[in-house]
MOPAC internal coordinates of N, CA, C and O (Angstrom, degrees):
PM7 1SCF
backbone

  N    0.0000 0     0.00 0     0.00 0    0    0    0
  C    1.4426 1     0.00 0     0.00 0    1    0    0
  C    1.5329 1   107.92 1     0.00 0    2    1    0
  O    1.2310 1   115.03 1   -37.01 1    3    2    1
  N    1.4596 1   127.02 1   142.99 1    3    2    1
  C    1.3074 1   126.70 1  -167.57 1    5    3    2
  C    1.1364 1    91.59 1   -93.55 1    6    5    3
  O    1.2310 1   110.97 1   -12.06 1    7    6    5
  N    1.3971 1   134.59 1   167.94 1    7    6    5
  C    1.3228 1   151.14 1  -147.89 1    9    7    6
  C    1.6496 1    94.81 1  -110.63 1   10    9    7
  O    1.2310 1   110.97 1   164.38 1   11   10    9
  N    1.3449 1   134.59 1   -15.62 1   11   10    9
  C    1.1820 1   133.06 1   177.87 1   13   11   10
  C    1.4359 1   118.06 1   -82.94 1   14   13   11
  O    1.2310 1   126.27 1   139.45 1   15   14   13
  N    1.6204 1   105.55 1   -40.55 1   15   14   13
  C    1.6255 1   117.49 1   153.18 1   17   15   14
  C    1.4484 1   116.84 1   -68.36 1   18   17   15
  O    1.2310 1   111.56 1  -175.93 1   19   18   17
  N    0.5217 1   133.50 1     4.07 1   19   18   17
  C    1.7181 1   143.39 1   174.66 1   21   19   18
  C    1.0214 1   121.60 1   -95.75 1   22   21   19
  O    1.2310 1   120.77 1   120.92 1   23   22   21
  N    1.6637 1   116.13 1   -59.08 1   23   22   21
  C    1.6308 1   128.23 1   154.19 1   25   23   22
  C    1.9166 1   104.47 1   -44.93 1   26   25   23
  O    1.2310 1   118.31 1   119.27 1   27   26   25
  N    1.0170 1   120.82 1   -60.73 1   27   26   25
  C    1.8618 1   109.66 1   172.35 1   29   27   26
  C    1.1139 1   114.45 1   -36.66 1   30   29   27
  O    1.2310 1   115.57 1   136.21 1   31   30   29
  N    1.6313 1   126.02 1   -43.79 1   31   30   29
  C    1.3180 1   116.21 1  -151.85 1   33   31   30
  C    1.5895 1   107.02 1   -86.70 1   34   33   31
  O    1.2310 1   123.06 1   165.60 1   35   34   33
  N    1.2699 1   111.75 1   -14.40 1   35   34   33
  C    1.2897 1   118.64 1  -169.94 1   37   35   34
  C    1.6292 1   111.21 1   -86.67 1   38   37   35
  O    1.2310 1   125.75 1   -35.24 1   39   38   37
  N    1.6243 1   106.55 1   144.76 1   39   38   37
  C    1.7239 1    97.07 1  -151.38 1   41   39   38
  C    2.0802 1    94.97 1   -67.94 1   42   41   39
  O    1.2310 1   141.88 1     6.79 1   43   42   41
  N    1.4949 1    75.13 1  -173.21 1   43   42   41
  C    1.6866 1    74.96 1  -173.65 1   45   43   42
  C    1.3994 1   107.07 1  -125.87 1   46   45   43
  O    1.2310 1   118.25 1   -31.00 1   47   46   45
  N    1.4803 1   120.94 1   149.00 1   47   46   45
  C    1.2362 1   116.85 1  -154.47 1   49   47   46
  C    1.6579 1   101.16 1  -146.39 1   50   49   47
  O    1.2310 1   124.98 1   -33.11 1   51   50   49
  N    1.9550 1   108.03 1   146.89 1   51   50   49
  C    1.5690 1   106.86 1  -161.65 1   53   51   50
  C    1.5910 1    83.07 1  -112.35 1   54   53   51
  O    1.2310 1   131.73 1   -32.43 1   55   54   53
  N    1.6601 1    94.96 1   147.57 1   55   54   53
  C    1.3207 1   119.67 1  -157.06 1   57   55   54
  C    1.4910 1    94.06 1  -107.83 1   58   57   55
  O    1.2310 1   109.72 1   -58.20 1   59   58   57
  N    1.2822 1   136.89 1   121.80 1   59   58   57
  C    1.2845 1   144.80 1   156.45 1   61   59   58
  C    1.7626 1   110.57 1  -117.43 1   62   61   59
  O    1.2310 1   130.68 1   -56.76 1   63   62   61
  N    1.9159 1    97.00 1   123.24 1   63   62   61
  C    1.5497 1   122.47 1   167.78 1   65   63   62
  C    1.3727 1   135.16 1   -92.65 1   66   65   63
  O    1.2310 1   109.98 1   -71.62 1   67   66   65
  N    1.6380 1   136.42 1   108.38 1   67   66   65
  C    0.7397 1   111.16 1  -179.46 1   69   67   66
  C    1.5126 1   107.52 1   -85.08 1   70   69   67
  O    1.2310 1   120.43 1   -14.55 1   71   70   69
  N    1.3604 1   116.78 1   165.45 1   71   70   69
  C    1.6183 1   126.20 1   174.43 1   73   71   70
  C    1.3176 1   126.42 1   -97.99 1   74   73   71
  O    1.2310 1   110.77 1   -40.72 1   75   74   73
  N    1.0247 1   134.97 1   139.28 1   75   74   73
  C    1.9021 1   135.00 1  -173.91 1   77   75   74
  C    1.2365 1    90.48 1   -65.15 1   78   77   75
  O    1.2310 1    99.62 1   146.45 1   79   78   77
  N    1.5118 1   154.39 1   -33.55 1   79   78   77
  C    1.5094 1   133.07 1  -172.53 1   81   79   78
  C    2.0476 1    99.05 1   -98.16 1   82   81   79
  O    1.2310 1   119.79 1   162.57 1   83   82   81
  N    1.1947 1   118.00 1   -17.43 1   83   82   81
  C    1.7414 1   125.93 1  -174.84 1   85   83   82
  C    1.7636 1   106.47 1   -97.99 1   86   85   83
  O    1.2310 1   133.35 1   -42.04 1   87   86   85
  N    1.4041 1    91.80 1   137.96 1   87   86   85
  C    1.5387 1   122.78 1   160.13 1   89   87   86
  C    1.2109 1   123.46 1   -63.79 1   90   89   87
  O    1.2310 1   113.94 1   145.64 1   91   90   89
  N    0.8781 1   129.08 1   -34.36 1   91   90   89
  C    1.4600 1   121.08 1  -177.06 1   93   91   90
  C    1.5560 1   103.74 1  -145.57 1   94   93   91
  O    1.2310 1   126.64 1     9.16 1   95   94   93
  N    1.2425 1   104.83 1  -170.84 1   95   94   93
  C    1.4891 1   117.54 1  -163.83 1   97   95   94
  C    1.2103 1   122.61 1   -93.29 1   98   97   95
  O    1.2310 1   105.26 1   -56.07 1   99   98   97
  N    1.6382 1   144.90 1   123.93 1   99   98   97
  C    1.1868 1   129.26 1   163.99 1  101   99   98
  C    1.2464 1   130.34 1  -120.57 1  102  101   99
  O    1.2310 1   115.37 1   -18.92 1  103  102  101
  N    1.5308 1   126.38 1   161.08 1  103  102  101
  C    1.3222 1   120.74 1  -155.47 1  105  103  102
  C    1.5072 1    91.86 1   -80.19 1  106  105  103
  O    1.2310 1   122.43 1   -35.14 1  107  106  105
  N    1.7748 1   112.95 1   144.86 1  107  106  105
  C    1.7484 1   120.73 1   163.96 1  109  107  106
  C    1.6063 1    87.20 1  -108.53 1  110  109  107
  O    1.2310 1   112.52 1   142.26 1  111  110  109
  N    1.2725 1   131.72 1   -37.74 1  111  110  109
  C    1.3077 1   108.40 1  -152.67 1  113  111  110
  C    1.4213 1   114.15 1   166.70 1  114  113  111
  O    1.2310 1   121.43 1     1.21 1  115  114  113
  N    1.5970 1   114.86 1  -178.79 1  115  114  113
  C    1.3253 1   114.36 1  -179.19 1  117  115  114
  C    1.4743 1   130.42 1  -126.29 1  118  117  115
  O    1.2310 1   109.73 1   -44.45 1  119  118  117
  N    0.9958 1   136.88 1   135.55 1  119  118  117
  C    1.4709 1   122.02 1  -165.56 1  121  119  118
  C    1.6083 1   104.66 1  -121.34 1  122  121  119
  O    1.2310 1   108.85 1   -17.84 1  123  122  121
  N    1.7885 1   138.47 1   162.16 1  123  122  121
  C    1.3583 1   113.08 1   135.18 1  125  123  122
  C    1.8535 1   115.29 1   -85.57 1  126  125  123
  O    1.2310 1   135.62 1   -18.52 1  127  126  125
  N    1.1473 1    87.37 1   161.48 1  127  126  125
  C    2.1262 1    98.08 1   169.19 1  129  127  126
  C    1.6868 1    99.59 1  -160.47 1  130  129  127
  O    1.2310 1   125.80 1   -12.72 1  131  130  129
  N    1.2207 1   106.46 1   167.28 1  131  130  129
  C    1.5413 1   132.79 1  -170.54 1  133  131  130
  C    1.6203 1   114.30 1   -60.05 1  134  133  131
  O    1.2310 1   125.74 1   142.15 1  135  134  133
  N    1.5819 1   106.58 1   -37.85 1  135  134  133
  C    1.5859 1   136.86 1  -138.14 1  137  135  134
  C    1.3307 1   116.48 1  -170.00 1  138  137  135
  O    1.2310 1   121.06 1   -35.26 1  139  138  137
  N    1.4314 1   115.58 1   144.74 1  139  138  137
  C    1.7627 1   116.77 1  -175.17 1  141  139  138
  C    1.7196 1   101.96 1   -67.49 1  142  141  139
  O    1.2310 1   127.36 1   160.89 1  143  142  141
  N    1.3873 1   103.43 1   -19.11 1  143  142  141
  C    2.0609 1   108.16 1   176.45 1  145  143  142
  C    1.3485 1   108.44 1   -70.10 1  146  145  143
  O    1.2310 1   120.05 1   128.43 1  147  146  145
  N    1.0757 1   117.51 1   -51.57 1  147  146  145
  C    1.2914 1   123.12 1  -172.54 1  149  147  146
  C    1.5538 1   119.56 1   -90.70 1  150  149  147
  O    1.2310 1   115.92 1   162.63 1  151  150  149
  N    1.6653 1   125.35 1   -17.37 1  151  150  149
  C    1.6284 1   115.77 1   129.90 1  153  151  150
  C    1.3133 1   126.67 1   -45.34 1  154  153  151
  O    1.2310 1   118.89 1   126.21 1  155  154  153
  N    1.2998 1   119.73 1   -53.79 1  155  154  153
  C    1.3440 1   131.82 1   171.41 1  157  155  154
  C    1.6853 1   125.47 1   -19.23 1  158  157  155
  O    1.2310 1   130.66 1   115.64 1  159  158  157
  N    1.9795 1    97.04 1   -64.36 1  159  158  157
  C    1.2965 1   123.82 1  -176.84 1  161  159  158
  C    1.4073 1   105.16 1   -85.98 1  162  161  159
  O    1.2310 1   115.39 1   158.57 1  163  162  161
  N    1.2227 1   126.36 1   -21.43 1  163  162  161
  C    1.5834 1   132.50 1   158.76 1  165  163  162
  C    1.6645 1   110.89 1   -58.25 1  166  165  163
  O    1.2310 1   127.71 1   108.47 1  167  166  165
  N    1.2228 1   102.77 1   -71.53 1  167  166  165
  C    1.7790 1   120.36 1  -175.21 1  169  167  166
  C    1.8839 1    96.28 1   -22.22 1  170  169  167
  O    1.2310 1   138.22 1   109.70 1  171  170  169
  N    1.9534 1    82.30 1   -70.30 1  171  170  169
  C    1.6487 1   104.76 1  -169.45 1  173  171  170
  C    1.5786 1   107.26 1   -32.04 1  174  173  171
  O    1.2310 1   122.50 1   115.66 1  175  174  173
  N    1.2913 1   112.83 1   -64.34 1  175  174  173
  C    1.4918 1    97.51 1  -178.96 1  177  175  174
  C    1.1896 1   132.77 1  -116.02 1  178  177  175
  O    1.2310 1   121.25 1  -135.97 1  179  178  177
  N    1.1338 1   115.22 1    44.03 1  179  178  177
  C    1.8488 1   132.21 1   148.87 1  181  179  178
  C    1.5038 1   100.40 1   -88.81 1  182  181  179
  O    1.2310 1   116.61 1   109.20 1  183  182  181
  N    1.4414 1   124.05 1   -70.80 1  183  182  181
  C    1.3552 1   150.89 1  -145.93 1  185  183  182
  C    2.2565 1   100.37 1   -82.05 1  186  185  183
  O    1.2310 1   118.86 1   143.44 1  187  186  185
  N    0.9746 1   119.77 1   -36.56 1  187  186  185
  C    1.3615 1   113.35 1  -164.21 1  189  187  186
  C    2.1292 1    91.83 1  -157.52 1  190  189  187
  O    1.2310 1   132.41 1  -102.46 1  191  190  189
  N    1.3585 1    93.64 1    77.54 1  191  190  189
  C    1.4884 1   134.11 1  -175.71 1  193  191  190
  C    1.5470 1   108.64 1   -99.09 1  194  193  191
  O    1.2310 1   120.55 1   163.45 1  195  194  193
  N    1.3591 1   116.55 1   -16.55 1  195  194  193
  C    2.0198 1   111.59 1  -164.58 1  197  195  194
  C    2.0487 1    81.88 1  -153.97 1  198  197  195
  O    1.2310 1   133.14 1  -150.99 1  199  198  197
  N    1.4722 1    92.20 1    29.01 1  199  198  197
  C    1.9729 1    95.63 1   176.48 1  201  199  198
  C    1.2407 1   119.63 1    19.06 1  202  201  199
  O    1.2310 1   131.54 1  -111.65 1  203  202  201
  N    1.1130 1    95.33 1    68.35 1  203  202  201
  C    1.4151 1   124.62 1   175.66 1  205  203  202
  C    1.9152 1   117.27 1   -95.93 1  206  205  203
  O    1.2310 1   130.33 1   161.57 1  207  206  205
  N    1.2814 1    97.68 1   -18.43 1  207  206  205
  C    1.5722 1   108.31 1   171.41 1  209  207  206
  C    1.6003 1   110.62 1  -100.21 1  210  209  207
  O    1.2310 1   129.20 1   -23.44 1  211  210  209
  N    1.2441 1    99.88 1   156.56 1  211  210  209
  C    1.7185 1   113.24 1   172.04 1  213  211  210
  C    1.5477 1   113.87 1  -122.93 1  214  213  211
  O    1.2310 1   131.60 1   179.25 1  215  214  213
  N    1.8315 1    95.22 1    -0.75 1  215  214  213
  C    1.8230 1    90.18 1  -173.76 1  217  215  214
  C    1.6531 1    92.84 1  -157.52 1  218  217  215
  O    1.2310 1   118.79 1   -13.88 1  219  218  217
  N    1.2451 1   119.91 1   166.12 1  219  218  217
  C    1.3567 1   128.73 1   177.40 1  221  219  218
  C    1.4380 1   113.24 1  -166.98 1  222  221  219
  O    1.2310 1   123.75 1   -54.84 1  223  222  221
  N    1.5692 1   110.41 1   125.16 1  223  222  221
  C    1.5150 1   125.32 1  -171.54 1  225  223  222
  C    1.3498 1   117.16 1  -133.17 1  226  225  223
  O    1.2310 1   112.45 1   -74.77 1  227  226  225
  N    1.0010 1   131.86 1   105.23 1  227  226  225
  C    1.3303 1   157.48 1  -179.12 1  229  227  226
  C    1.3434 1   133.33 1   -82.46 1  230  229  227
  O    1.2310 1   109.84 1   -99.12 1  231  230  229
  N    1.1575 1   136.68 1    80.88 1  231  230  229
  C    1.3578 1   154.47 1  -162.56 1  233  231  230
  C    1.8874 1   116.38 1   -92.94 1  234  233  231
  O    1.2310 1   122.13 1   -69.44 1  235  234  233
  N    1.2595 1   113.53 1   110.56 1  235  234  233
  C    1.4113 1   108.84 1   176.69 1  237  235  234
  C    1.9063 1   105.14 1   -58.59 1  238  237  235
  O    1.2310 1   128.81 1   -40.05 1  239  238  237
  N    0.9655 1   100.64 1   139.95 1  239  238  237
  C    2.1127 1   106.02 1  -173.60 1  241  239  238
  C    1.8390 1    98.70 1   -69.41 1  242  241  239
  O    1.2310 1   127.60 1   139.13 1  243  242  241
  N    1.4035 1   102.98 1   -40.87 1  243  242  241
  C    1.6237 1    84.51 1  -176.39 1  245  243  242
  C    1.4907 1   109.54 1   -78.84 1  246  245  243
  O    1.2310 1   110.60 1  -177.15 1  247  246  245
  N    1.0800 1   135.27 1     2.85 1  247  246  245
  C    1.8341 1   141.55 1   155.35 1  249  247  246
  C    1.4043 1   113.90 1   -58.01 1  250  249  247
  O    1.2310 1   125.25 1   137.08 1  251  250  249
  N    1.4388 1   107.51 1   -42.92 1  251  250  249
  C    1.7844 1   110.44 1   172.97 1  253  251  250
  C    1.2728 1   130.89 1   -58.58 1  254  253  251
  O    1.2310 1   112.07 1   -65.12 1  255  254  253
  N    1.4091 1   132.56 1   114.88 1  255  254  253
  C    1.2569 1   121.24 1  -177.08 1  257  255  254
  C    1.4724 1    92.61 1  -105.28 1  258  257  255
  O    1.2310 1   120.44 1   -14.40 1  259  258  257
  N    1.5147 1   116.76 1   165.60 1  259  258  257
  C    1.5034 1   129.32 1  -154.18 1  261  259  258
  C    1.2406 1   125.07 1  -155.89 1  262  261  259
  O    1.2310 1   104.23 1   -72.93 1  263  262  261
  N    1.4032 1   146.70 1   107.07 1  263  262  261
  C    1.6943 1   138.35 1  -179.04 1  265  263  262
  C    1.5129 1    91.75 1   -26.47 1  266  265  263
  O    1.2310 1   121.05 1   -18.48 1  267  266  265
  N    1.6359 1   115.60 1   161.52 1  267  266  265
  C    1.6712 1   113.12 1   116.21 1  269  267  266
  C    1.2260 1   136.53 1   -60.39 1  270  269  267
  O    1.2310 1   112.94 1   -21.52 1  271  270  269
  N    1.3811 1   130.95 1   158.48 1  271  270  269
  C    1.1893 1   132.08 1  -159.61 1  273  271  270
  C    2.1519 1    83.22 1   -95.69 1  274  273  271
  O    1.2310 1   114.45 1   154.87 1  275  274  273
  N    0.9665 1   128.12 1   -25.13 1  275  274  273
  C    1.3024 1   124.43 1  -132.57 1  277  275  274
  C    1.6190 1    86.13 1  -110.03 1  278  277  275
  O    1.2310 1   130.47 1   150.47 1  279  278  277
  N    1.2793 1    97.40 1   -29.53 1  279  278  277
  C    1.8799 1   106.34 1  -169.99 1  281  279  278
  C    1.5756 1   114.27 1   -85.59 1  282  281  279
  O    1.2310 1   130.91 1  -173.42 1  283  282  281
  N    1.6090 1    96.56 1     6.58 1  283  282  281
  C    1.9620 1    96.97 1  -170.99 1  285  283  282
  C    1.0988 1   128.18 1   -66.26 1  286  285  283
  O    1.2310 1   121.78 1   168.60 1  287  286  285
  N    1.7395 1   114.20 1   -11.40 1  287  286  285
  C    1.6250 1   110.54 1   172.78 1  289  287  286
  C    1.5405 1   119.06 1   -80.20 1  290  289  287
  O    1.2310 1   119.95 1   156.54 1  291  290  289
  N    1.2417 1   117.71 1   -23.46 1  291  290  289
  C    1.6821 1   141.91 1  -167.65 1  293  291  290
  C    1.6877 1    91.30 1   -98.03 1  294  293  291
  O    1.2310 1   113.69 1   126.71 1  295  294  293
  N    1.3848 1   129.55 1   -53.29 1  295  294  293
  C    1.6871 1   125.49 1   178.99 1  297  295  294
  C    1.4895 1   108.53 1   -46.39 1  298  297  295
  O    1.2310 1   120.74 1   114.19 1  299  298  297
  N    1.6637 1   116.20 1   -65.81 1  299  298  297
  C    1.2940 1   118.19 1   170.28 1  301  299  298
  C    1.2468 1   143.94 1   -79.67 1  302  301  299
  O    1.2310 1   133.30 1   166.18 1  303  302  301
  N    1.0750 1    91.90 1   -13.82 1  303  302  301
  C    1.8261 1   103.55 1   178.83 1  305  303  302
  C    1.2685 1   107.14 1   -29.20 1  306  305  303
  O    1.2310 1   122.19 1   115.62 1  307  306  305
  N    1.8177 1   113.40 1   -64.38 1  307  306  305
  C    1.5747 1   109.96 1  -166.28 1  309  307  306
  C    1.7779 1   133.11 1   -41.17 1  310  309  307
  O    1.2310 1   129.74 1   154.41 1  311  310  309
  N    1.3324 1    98.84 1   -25.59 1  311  310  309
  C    1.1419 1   109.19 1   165.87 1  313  311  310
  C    1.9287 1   134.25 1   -54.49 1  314  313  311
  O    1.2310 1   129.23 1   151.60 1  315  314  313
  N    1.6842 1    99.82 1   -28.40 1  315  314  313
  C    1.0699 1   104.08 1  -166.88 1  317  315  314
  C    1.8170 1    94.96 1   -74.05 1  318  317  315
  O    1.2310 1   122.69 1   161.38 1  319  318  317
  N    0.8021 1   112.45 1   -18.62 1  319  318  317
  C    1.8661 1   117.74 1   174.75 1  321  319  318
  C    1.4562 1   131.61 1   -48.75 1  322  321  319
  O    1.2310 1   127.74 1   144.86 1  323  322  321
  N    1.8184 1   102.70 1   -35.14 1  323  322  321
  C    1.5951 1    92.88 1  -171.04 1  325  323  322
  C    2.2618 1    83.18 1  -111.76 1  326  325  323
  O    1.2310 1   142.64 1   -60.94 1  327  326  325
  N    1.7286 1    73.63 1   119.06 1  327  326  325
  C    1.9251 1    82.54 1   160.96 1  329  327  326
  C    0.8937 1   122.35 1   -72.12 1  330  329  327
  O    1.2310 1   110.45 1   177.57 1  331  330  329
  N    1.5791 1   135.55 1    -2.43 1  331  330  329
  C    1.7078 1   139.42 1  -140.34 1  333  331  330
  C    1.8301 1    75.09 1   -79.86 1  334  333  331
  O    1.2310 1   131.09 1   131.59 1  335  334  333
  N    1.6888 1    96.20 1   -48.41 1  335  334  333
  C    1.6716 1   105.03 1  -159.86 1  337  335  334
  C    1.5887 1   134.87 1   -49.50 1  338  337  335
  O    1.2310 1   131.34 1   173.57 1  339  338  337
  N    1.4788 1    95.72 1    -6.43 1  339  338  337
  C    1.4751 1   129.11 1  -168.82 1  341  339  338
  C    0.9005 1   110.64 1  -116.75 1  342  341  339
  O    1.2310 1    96.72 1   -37.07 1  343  342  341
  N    1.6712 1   158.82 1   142.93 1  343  342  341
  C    1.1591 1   160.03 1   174.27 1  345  343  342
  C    1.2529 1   106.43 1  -100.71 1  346  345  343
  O    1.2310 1   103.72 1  -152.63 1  347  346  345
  N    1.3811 1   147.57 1    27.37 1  347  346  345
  C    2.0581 1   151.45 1  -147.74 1  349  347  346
  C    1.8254 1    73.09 1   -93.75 1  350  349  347
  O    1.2310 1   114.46 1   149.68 1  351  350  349
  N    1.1372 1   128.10 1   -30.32 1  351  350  349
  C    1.9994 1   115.73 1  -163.97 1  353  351  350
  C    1.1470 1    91.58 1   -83.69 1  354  353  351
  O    1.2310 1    97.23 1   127.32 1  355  354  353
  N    1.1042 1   158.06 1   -52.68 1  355  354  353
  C    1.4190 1   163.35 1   177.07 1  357  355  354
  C    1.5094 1   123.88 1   -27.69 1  358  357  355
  O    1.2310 1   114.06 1   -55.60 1  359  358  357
  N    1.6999 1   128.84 1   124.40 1  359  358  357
  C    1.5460 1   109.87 1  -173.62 1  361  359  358
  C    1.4033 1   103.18 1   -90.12 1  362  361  359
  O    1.2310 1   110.73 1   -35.08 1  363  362  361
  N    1.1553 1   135.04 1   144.92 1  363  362  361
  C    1.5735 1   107.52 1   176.43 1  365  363  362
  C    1.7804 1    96.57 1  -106.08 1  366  365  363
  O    1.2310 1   113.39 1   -31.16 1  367  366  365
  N    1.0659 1   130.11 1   148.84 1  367  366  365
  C    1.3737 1   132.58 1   178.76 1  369  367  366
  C    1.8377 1   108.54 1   -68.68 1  370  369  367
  O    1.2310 1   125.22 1   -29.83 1  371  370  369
  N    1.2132 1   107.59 1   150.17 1  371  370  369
  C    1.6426 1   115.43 1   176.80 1  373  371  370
  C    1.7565 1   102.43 1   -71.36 1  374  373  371
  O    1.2310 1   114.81 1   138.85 1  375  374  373
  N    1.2071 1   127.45 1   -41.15 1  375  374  373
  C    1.2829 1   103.24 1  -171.32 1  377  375  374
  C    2.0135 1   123.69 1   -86.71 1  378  377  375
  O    1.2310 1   132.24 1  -167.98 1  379  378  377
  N    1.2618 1    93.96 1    12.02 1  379  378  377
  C    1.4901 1   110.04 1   151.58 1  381  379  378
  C    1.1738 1   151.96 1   -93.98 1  382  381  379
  O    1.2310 1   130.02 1  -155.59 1  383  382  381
  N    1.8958 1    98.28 1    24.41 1  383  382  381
  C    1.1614 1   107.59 1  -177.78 1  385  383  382
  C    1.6919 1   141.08 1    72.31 1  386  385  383
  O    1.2310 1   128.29 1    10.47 1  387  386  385
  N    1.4247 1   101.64 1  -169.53 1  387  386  385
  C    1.6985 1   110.79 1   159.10 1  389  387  386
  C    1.2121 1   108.70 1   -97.74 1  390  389  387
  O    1.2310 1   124.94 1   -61.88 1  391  390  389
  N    1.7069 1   108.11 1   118.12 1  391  390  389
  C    1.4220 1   133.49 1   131.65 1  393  391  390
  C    1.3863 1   129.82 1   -47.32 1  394  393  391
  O    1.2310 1   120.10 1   180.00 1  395  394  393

């Protein structure tokens, strides 16, 4: 088996970095590997190459569950319902500026 078909067969996994100046984690990208060890040691040096990361988390892609992109008016809609979430009832005073 060639090593290029091999790399396909292996599941595929989304790469999230945290940053020495960032809080939390963001996605760079996706790789395949064998194992969450060997994403890991993959991630590490594709993804944080000039050590630029302080953290690395690795997620198999079929583990992710996800909105539709197509379903977003019907996903969120419900939200538009509670006003509590909105302050529009609220007076705000003139000498407090822009909000």
């Amino acid at each position: 088996m060639s090593d290029a078909k091999a790399l396909k067969e292996w599941p595929l996994w989304e790469v999230f970095v945290r940053s020495k100046q960032g809080l939390e984690h963001k996605h760079c990208g996706s790789l395949h590997a064998s194992d969450a060890r060997h994403a890991l040691q993959m991630a590490r040096d594709v993804y944080t190459r000039r050590q630029e990361g302080v953290s690395i988390w690795v997620v198999p892609s079929a583990s992710i569950a996800a909105s539709e992109p197509d379903s977003k008016d019907a996903f969120f809609d419900p939200a538009a319902d509670k006003v509590y979430r909105h302050p529009t009832f609220y007076d705000i005073p003139d000498k407090v500026g822009h909000m």
